[in-house]
C-alpha positions in Angstrom: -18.2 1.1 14.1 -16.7 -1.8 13.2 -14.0 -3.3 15.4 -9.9 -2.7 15.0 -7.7 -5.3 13.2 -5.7 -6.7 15.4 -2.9 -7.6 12.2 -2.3 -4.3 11.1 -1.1 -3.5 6.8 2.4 -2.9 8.0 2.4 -6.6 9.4 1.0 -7.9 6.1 4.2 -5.7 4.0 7.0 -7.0 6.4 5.6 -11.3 6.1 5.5 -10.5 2.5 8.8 -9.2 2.4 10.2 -11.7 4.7 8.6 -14.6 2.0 10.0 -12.5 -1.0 13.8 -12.5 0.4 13.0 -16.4 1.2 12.0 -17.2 -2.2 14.6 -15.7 -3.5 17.2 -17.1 -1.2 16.0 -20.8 -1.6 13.4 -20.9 -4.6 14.9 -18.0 -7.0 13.3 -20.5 -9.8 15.1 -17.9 -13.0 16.5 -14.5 -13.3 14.6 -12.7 -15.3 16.4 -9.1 -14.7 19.8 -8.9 -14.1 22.7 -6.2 -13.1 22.7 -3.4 -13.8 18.9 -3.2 -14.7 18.0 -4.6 -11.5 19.3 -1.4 -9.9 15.8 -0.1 -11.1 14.5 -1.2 -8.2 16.0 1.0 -5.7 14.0 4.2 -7.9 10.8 2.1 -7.3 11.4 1.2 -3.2 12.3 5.2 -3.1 9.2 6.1 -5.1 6.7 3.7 -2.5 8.5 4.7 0.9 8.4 8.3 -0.3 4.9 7.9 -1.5 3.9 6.2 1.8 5.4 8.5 4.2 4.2 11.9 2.1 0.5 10.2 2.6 0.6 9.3 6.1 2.2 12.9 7.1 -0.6 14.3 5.3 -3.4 12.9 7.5 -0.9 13.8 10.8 -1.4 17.5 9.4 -4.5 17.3 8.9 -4.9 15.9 12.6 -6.3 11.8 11.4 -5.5 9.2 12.4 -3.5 6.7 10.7 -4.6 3.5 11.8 -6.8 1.7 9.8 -10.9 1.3 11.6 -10.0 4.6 14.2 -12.9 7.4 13.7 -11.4 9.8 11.1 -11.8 13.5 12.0 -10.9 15.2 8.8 -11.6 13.4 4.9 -7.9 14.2 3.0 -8.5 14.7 -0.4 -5.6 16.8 -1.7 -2.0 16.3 -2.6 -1.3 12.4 -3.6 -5.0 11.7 -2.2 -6.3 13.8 -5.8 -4.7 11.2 -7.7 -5.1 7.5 -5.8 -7.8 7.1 -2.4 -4.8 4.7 -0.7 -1.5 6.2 -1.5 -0.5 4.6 1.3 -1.4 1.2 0.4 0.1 1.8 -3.2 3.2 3.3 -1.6 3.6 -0.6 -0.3 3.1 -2.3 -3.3 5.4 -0.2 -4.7 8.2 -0.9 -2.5 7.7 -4.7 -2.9 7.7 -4.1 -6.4 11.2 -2.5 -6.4 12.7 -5.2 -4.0 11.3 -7.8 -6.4 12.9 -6.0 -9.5 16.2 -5.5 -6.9 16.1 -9.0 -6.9 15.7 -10.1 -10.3 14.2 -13.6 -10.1 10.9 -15.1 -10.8 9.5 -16.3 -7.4 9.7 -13.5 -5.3 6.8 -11.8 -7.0 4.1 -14.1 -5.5 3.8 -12.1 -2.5 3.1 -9.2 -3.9 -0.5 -9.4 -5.5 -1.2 -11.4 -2.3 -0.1 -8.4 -0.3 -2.4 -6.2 -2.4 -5.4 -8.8 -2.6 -5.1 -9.1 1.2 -5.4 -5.2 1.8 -8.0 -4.4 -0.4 -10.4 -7.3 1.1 -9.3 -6.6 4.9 -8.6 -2.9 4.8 -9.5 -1.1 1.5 -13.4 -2.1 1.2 -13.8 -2.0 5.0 -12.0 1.6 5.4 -14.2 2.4 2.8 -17.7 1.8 4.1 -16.5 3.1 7.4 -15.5 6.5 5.3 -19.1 7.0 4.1 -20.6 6.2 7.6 -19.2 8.9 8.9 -18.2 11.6 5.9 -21.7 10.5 3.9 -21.9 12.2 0.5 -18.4 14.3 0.7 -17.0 11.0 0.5 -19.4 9.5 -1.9 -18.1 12.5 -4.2 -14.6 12.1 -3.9 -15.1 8.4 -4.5 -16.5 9.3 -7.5 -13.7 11.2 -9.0 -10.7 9.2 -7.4 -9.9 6.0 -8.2 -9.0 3.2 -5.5 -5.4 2.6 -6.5 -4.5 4.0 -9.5 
């Protein structure tokens, strides 16, 4: 079993959120969206929380754990798990998304494919292989018919 992260994804989401409102504040570079369009964004951080928090109830029903490297019990394959394998994850990206379209400007959307490199290299790929160690070819299957993000 391999050993728990000690900087957990929700760590990773609030430094890049904390660089995004930085960049913006003192290296906005150009607006490329502005009012009323940038409004968007508020659909997009409802959308990821929403998508996020729907996820992670699902695996406290089906009596998981949530924390990323921790023994699974149970593999959850339905409800917004048929249609992404880390809704969670995506749920993130979303939200930075929608707080980069809130903010309209050019430099605050560095973070976010950083963000989503850094999860799926330290979590993603990881989670993964420790999902087949201990679901074997259940998991194999549903990795077969569901893509990693979208």
């Amino acid at each position: 079993m391999e050993q728990q992260r000690k900087i957990v994804p929700p760590i990773y989401f609030l430094c890049a959120l904390i660089l995004m409102v930085a960049l913006h504040r003192f290296l906005p570079v150009t607006r490329l969206i502005a009012p009323p369009f940038t409004y968007a964004g508020v659909l997009l951080v409802m959308l990821g929380l929403g998508m996020a928090l729907v996820a992670a109830r699902a695996f406290n029903v089906a009596g998981t754990p949530v924390v990323p490297f921790v023994e699974s019990k149970v593999l959850v394959t339905g409800g917004l798990y048929r249609i992404t394998r880390n809704p969670m994850y995506l749920g993130l990206v979303l939200v930075l998304l929608g707080v980069w379209v809130l903010f309209g400007t050019l430099s605050p959307v560095v973070p976010i494919p950083i963000f989503a490199l850094i999860i799926d290299r330290n979590f993603v790929h990881g989670e993964e292989r420790f999902l087949e160690e201990i679901f074997g070819e259940p998991y194999r299957e549903y990795r077969r018919r569901v893509r990693r993000w979208l």
